[in-house]
Backbone as CSV, one residue per row, in Angstrom:
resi,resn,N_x,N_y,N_z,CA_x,CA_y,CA_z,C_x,C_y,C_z
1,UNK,-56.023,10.482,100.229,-57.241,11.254,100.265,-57.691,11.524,98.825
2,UNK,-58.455,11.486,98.944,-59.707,11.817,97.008,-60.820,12.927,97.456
3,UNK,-60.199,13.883,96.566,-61.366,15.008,96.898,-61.473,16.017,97.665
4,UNK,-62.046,17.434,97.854,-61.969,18.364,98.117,-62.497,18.222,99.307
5,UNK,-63.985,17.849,99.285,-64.526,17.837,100.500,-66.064,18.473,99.732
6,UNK,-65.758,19.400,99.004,-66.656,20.048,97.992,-67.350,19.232,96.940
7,UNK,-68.501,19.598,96.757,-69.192,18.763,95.714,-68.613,19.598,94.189
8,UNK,-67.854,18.732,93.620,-67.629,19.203,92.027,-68.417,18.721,90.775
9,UNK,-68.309,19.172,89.654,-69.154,18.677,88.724,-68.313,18.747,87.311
10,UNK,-67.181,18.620,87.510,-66.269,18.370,86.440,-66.634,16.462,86.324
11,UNK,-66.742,15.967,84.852,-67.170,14.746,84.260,-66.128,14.564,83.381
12,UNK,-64.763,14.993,83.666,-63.441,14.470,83.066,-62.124,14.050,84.115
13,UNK,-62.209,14.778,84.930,-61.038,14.572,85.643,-59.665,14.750,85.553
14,UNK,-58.672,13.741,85.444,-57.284,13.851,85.294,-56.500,14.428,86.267
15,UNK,-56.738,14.792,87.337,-56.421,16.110,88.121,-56.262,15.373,89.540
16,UNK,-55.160,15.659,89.773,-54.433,14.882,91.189,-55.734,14.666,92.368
17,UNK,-55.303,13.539,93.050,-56.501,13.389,93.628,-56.910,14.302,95.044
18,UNK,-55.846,14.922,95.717,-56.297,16.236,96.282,-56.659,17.287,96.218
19,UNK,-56.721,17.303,94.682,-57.672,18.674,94.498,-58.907,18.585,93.416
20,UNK,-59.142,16.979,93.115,-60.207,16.548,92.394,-61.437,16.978,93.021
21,UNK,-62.399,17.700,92.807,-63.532,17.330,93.502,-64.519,16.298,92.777
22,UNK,-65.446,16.008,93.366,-65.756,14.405,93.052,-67.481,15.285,93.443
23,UNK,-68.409,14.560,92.655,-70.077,14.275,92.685,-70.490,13.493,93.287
24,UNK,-70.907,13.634,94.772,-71.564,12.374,95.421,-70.701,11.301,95.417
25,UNK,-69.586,11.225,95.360,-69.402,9.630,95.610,-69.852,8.558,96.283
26,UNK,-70.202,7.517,95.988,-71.234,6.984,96.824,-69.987,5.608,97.401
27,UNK,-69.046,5.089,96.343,-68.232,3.546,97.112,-67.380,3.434,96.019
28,UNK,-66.853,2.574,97.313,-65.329,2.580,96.474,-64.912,1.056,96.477
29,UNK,-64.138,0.809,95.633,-63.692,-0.492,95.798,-61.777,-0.692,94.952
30,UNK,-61.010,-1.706,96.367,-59.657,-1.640,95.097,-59.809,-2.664,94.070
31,UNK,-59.473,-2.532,93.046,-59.092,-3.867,91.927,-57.833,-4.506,91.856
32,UNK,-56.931,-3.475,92.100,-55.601,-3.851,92.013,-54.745,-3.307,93.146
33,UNK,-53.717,-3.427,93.197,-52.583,-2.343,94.034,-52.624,-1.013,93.306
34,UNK,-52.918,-1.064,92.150,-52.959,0.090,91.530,-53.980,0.818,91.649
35,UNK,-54.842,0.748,91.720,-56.457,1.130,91.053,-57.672,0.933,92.190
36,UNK,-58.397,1.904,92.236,-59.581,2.346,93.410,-60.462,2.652,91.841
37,UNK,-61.440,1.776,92.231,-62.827,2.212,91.312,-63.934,3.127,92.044
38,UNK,-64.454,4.105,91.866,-65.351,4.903,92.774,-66.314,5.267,92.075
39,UNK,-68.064,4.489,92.661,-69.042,4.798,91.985,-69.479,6.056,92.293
40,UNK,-70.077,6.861,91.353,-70.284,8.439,91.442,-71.697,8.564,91.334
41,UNK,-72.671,8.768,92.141,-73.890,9.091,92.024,-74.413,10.453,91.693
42,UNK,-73.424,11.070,92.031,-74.123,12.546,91.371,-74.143,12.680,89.624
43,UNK,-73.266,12.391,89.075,-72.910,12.505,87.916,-73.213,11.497,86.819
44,UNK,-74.045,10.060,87.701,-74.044,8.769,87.186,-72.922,8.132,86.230
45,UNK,-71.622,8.174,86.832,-70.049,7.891,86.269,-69.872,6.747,87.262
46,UNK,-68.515,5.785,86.787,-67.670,5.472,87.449,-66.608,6.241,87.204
47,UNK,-65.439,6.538,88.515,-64.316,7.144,88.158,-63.295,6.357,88.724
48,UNK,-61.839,6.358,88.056,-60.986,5.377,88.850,-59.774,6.187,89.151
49,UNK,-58.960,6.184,90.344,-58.006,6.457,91.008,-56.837,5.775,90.753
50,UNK,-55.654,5.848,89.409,-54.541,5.364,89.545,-53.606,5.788,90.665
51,UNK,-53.049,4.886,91.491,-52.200,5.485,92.145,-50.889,5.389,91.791
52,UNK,-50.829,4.918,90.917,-49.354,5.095,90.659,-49.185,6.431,90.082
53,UNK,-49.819,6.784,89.190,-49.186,8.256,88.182,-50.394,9.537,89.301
54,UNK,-50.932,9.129,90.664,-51.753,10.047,91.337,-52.696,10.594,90.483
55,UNK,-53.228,10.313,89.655,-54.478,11.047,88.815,-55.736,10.171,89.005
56,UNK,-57.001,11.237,89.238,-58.119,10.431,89.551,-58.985,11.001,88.151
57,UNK,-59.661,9.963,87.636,-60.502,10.347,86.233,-61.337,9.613,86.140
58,UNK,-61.959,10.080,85.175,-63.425,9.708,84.679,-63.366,8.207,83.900
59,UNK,-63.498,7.010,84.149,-63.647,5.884,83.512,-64.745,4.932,82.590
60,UNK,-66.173,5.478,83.183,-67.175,5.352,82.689,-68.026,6.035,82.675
61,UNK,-69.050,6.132,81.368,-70.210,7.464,82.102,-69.848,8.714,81.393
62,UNK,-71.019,9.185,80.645,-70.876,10.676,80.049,-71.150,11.814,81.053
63,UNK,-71.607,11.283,82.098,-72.197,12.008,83.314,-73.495,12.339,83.279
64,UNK,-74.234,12.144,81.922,-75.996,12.415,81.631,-76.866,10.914,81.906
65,UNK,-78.116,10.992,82.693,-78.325,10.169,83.445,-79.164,9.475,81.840
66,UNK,-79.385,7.872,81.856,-80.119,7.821,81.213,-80.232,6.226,80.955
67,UNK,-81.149,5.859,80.171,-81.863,4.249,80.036,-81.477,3.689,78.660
68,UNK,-79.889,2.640,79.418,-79.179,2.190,78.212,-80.144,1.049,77.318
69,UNK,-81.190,0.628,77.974,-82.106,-0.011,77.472,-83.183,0.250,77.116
70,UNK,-83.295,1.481,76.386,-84.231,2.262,75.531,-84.929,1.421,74.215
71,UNK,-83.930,0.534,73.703,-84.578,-0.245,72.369,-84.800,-1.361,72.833
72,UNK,-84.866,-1.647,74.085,-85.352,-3.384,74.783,-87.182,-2.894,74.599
73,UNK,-88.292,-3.342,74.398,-89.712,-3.667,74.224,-89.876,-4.198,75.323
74,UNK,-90.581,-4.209,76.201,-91.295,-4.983,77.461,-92.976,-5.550,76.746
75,UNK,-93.252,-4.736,75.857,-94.657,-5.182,75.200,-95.107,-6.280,74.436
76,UNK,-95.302,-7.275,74.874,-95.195,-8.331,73.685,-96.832,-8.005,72.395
């Protein structure tokens, strides 16, 4: 199980995964035997679930929403 059930808004994590609360999670996917990647829509993060050491954390994502393609020009 991942998560409280509660919407949280912690954007670090580390914190066993039954008492993590999690932002919207929206999907999940495994990579490994080890590892659950979980896209986070509330927080605009990815977070990943080791299961071996039980800690779920923050992997990608400052949690502030925003347009990594700010210096791309569309104007020719």
């Amino acid at each position: 199980m991942i998560g409280t059930g509660e919407q949280g808004r912690d954007r670090e994590g580390n914190k066993n995964p039954e008492v993590q609360r999690l932002s919207s999670p929206w999907d999940i996917v495994a990579i490994n035997r080890d590892t659950l990647i979980i896209a986070i829509a509330g927080t605009h993060q990815i977070w990943a679930l080791n299961l071996k050491n039980n800690r779920c954390f923050n992997f990608s994502g400052n949690g502030a929403e925003g347009n990594v393609n700010s210096k791309v020009s569309l104007k020719k």
